[in-house]
KEKOL-145872 format. One record per residue (C-alpha): x, y, z negated; residue number from 1. Coordinates in steps of 0.05 Angstrom, whole numbers, plus 32768, in hexadecimal, padded with zeros to 4 digits. Layout:
N
<r <X Y Z> NUM>
...
//
This chain:
385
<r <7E5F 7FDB 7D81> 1>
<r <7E3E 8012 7D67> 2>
<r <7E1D 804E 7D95> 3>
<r <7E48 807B 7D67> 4>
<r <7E8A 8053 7D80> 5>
<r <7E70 804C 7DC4> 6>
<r <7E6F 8097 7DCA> 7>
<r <7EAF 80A8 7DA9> 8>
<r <7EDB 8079 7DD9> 9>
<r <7EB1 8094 7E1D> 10>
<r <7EC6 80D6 7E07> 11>
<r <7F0A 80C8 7DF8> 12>
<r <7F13 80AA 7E3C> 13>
<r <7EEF 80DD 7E66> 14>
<r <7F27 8114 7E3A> 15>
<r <7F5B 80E7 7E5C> 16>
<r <7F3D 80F2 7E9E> 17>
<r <7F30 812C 7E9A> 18>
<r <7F7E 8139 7E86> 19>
<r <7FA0 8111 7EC4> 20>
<r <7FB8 814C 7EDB> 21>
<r <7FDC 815D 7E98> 22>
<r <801E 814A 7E90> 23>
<r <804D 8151 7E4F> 24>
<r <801F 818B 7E3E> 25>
<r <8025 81B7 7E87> 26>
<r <7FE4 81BF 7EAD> 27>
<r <7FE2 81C1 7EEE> 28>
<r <7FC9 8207 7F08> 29>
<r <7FA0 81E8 7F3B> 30>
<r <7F84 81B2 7F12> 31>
<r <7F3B 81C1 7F13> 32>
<r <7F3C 81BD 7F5E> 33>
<r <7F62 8177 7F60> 34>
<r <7F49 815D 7F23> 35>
<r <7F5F 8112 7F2C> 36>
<r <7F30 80D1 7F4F> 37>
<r <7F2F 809C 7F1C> 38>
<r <7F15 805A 7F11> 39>
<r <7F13 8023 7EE0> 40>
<r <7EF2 7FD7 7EF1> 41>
<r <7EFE 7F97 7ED8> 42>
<r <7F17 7F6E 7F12> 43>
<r <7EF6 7F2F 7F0D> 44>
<r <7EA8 7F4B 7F07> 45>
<r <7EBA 7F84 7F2F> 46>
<r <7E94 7FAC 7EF6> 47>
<r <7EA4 7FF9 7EEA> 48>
<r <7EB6 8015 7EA9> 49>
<r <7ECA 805C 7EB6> 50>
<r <7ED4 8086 7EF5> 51>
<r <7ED0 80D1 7F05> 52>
<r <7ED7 80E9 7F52> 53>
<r <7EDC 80A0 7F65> 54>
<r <7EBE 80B3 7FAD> 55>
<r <7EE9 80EA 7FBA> 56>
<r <7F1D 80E5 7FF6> 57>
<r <7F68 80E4 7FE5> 58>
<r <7FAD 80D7 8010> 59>
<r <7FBE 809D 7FF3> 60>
<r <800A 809A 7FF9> 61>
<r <802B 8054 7FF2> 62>
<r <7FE3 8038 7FCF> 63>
<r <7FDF 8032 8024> 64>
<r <8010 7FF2 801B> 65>
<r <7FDD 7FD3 7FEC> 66>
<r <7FB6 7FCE 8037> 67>
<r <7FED 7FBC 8057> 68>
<r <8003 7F7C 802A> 69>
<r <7FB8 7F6E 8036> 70>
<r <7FBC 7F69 807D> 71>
<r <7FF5 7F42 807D> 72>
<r <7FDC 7F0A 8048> 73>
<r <7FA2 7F01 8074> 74>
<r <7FD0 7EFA 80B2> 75>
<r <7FF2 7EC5 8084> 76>
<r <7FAF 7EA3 8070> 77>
<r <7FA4 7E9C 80C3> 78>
<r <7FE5 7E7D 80D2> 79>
<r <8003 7EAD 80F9> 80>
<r <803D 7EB2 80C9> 81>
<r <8060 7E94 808F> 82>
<r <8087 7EBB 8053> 83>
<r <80CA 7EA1 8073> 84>
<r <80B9 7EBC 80AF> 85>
<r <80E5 7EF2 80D0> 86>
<r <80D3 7F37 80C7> 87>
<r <80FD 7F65 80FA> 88>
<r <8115 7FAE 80F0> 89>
<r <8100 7FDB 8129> 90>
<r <8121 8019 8147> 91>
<r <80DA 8036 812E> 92>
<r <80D9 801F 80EE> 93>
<r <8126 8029 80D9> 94>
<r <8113 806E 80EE> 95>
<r <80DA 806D 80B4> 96>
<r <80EE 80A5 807A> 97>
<r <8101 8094 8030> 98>
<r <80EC 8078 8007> 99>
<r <8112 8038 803A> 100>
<r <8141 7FFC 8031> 101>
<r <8168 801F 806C> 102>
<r <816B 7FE4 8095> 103>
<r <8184 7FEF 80E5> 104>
<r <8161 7FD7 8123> 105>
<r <816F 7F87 812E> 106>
<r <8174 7F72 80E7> 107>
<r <8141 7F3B 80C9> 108>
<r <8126 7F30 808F> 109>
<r <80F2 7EF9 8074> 110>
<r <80A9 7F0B 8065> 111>
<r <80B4 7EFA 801B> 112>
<r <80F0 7F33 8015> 113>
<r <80CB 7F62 8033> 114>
<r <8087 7F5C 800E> 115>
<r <80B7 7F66 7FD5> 116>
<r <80D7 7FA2 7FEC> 117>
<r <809A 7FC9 8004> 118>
<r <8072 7FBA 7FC9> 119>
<r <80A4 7FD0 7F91> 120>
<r <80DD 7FF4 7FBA> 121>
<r <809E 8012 7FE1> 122>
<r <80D1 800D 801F> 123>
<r <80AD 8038 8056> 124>
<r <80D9 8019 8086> 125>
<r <80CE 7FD4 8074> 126>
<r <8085 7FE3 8074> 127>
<r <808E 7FF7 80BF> 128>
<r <80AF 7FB8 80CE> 129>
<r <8073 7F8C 80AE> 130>
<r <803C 7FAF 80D8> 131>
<r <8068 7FA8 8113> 132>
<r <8078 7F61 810C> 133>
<r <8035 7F4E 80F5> 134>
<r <800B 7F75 8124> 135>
<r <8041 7F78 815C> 136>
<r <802F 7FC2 8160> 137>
<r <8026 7FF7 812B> 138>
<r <7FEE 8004 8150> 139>
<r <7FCA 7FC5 8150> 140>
<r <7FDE 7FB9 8101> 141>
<r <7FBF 7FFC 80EC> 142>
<r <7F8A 7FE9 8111> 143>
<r <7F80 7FA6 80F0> 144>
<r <7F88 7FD6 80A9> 145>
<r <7F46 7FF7 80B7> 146>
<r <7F21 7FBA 80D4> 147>
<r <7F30 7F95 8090> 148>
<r <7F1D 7FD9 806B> 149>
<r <7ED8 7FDE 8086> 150>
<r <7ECF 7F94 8081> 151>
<r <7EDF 7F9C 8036> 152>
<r <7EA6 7FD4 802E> 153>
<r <7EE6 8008 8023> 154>
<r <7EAA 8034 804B> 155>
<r <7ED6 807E 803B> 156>
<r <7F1C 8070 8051> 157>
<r <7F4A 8079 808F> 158>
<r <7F95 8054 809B> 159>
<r <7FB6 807A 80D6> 160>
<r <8001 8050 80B8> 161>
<r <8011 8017 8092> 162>
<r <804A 803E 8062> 163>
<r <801E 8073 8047> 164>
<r <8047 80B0 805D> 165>
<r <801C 80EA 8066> 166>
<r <7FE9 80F0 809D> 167>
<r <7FB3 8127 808E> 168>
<r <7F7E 80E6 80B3> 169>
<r <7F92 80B5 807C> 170>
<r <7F67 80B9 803A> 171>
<r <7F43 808A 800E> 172>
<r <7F24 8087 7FD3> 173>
<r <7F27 806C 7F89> 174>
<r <7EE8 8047 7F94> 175>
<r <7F03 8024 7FDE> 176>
<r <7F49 8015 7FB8> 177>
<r <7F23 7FED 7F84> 178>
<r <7EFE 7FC6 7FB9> 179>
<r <7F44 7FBC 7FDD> 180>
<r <7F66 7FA3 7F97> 181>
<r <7F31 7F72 7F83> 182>
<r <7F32 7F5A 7FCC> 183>
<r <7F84 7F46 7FC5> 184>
<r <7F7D 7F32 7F7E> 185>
<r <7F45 7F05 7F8B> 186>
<r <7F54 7EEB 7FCE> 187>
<r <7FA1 7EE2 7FCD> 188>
<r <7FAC 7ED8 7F87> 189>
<r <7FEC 7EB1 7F92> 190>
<r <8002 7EFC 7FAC> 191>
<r <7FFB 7F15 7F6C> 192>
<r <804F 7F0D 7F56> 193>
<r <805C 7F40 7F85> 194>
<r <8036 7F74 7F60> 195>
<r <8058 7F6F 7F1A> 196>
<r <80A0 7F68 7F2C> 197>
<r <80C9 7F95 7EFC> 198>
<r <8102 7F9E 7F32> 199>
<r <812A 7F82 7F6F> 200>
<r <817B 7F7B 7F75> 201>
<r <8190 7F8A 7FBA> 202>
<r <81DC 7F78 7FB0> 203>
<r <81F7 7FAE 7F7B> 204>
<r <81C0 7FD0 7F7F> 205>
<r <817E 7FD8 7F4F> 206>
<r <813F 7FF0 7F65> 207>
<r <8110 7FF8 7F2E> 208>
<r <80C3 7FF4 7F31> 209>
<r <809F 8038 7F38> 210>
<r <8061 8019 7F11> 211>
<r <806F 8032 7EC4> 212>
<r <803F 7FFE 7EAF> 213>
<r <8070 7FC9 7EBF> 214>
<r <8088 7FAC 7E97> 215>
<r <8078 7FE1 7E5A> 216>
<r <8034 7FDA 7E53> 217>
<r <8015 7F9F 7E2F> 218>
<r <7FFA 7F6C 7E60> 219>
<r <800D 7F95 7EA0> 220>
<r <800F 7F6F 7EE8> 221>
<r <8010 7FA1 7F1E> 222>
<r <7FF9 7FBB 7F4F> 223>
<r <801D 7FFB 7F77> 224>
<r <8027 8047 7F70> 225>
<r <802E 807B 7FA7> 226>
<r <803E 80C7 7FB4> 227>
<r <804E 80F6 7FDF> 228>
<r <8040 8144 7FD0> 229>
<r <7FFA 8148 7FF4> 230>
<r <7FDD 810C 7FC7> 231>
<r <8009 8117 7F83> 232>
<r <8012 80DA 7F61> 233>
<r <7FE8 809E 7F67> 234>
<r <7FEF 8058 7F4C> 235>
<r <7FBD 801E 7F49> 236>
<r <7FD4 7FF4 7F01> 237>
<r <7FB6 7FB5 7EE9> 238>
<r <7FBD 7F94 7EA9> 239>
<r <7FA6 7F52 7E8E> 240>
<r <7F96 7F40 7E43> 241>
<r <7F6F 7F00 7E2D> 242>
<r <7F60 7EF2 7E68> 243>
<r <7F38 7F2C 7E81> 244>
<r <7F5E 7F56 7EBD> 245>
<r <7F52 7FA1 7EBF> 246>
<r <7F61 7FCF 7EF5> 247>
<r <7F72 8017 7EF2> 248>
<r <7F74 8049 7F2C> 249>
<r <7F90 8094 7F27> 250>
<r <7F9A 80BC 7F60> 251>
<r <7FBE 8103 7F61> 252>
<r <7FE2 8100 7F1F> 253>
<r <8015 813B 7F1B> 254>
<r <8046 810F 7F0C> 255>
<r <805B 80C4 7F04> 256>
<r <805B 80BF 7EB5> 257>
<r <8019 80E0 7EC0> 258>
<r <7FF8 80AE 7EE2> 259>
<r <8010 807A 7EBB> 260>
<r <7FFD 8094 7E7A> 261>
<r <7FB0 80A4 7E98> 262>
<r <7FB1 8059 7EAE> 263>
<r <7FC9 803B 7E6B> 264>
<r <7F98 8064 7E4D> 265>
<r <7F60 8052 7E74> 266>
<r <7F74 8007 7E72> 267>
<r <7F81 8003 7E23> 268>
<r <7F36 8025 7E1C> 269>
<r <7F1D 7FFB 7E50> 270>
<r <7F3C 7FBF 7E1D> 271>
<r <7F1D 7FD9 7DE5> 272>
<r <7ED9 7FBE 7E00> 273>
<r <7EBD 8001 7DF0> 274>
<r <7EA7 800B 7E41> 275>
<r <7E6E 7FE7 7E4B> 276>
<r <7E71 7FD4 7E98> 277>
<r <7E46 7FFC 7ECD> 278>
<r <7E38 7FE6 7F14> 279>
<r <7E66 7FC2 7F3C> 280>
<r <7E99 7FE6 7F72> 281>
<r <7E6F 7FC9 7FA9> 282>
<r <7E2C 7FE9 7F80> 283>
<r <7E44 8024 7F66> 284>
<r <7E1C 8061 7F83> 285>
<r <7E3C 8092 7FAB> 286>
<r <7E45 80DC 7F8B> 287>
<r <7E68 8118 7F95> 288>
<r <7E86 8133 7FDE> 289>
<r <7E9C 80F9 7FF4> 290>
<r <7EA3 8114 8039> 291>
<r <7ED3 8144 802B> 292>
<r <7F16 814E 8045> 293>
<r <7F4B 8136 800E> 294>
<r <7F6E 8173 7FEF> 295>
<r <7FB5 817B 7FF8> 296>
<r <7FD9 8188 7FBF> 297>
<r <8023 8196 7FD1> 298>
<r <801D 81DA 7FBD> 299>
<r <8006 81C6 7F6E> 300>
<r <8039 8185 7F74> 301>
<r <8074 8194 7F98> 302>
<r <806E 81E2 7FA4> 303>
<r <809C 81F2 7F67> 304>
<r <80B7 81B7 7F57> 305>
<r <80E8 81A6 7F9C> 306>
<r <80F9 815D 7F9A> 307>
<r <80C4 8140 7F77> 308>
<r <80C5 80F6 7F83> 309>
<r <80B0 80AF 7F6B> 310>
<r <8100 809B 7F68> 311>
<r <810E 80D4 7F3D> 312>
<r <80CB 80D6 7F0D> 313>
<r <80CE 8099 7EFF> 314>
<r <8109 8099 7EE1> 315>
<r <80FB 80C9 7EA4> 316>
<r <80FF 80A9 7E63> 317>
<r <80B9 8097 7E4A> 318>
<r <809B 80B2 7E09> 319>
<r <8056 80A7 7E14> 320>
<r <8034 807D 7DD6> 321>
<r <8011 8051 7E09> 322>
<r <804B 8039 7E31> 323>
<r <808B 800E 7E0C> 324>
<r <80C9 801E 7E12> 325>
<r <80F4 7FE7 7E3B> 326>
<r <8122 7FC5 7E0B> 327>
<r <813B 7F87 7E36> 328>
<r <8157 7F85 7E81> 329>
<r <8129 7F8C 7EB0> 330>
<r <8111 7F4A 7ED3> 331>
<r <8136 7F51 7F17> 332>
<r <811A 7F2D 7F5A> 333>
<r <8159 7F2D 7F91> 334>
<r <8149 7F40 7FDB> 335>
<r <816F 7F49 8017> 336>
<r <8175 7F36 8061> 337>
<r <8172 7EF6 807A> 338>
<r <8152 7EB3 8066> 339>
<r <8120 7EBE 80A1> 340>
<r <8116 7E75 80B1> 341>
<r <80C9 7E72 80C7> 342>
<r <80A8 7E86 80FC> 343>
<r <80A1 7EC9 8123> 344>
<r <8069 7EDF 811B> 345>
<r <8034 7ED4 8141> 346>
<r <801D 7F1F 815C> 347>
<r <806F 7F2D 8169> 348>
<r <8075 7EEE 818F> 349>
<r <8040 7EFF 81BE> 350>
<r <805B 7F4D 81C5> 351>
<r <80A8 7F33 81D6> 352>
<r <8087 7EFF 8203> 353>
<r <805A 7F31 822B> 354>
<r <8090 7F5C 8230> 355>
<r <80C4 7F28 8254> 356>
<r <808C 7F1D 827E> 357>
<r <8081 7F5D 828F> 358>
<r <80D0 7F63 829E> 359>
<r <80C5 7F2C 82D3> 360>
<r <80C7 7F46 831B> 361>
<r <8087 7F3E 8342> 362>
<r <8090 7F21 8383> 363>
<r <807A 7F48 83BC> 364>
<r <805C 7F27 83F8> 365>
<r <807B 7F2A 843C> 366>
<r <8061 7F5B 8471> 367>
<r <8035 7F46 84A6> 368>
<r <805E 7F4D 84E6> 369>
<r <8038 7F67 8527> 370>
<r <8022 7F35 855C> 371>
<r <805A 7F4B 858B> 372>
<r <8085 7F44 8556> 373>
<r <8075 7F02 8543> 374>
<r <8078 7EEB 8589> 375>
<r <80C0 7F02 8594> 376>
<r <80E1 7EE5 8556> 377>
<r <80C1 7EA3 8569> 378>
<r <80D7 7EA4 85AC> 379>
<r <811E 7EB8 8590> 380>
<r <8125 7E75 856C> 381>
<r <810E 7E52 859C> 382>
<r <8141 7E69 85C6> 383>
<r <8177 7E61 858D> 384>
<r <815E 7E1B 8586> 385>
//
């Protein structure tokens, strides 16, 4: 390739960076001051090819269940559950706001269905019910979310929940979400299903994925997408052609086609083997503030535009040149309740047993009578004897 070429496609793909906060020609007003975290690596080498802000700190949204499914396939790699296993719905995490399955307190579910339906429903509440299960607290599973994080090098981010809704303590970065997507892909990849499923059936209804990647972009497998108004729209989308997996990351998109159009682009440039690859995620040198507070950017997302959501963006009919239309039925997974045939898991069991335990009455010892006391109710028997 010549130097000539090599320039031409850098520049085109820093102009699509640098326009991830245009959307169907409207700039956002506050754009230079959230200008969006992105990265691009090749997942097997763990090699950059493009990134800009890539150690900033961002809310991460529903990119927080990427973390979660993590924690919960290493549970599964320990033996402390199965897929079939039952996953239970809380009082605490029915009460969990949309996006949710709307499940009530008591009902089950297996492992398997609920991967499912917080990975492509992003159901908060199922979510809930996972860490719960799993970790037999919320507690204890968020803490087991940022002891795999710092074990994974994922050195600038904070989980305070496993659903993603907003906590002005949770952040991450582009860079720490690449380390946490090559560490599923890699690790788990008989996981990686989950990630490209076009759609579930729950009954009537039809819950399509909020990745736009899947299934119209060429070679598209996953992984997740995320927003609320204080992060804008982020999605994580991976693609595989010929072999050779590329991951995309785009955080604070002003809306969903948005950030899927800045992913396809940065994945169809990254394909054009124009990039040559830089440092790995693990090597790449830290720049920029990285220890400052992620913005918040409800005012430029949501401040005149009431009702912005994921369920409702994603919906608009795509025109974008890098993304097909869908011409055939989407590929539909069913979920439900039930079929919870395995084991409880592990964390839950010991939580419901330490709890009957702690039901249990302790037994209180007799009190010492004195001397005189003694003496009497002995001679009484004696005499009733």
């Amino acid at each position: 390739m010549k130097n000539g070429t090599d320039r031409s496609m850098m520049a085109k793909l820093l102009r699509r960076l640098a326009a991830a906060s245009v959307v169907a020609g409207v700039v956002v007003a506050s754009a230079p001051a959230f200008a969006n975290p992105t990265i691009l690596f090749d997942l097997k080498t763990g090699a950059v090819l493009a990134h800009k802000d890539a150690f900033r700190r961002w809310h991460p949204a529903s990119l927080t269940k990427l973390m979660t499914a993590y924690v919960t396939f290493r549970a599964l790699a320990a033996g402390e559950l199965a897929l079939t296993s039952p996953i239970k719905v809380s009082k605490n995490s029915a009460g969990e706001p949309p996006s949710k399955m709307g499940f009530t307190p008591g009902q089950v579910m297996s492992l398997d269905n609920a991967l499912k339906m917080m990975l492509i429903k992003s159901a908060n509440d199922v979510a809930m019910a996972v860490a719960e299960n799993v970790g037999g607290t919320e507690k204890a599973f968020v803490a087991r979310m940022n002891a795999e994080a710092k074990r994974l090098g994922m050195t600038n981010s904070h989980f305070t929940n496993p659903n993603g809704l907003h906590s002005e303590k949770m952040y991450t970065t582009a860079r720490d979400l690449g380390l946490l997507v090559r560490a599923i892909r890699s690790e788990f990849p008989e996981y990686a299903s989950y990630f490209a499923i076009e759609g579930l059936s729950s009954g009537k209804k039809v819950m399509r994925t909020y990745n736009l990647l899947v299934p119209r972009f060429p070679g598209a497998d996953g992984m997740k997408t995320g927003f609320v108004c204080p992060s804008g729209f982020n999605i994580i989308g991976s693609a595989t052609r010929n072999g050779r997996t590329l991951v995309a990351v785009v955080l604070g998109a002003s809306s969903a086609r948005g950030r899927a159009e800045t992913a396809a682009g940065m994945l169809t440039d990254g394909f054009a083997g124009a990039l040559k690859p830089g440092p790995s995620l693990g090597e790449l040198p830290v720049y920029g503030k990285p220890l400052a507070p992620p913005p918040n950017m409800r005012e430029a997302i949501c401040g005149k535009k009431k009702g912005q959501s994921e369920a409702s963006a994603d919906q608009e009919e795509d025109k974008s040149k890098l993304l097909d239309k869908i011409t055939r039925p989407l590929r539909l997974v069913a979920v439900g309740l039930g079929g919870a045939t395995g084991p409880v898991p592990k964390a839950r069991r010991e939580r419901e047993e330490n709890l009957e335990l702690a039901d249990i009455p302790i037994p209180t010892p007799r009190p010492d009578y004195p001397p005189q006391e003694v003496k009497a109710s002995a001679e009484g028997d004696a005499a009733a004897n």
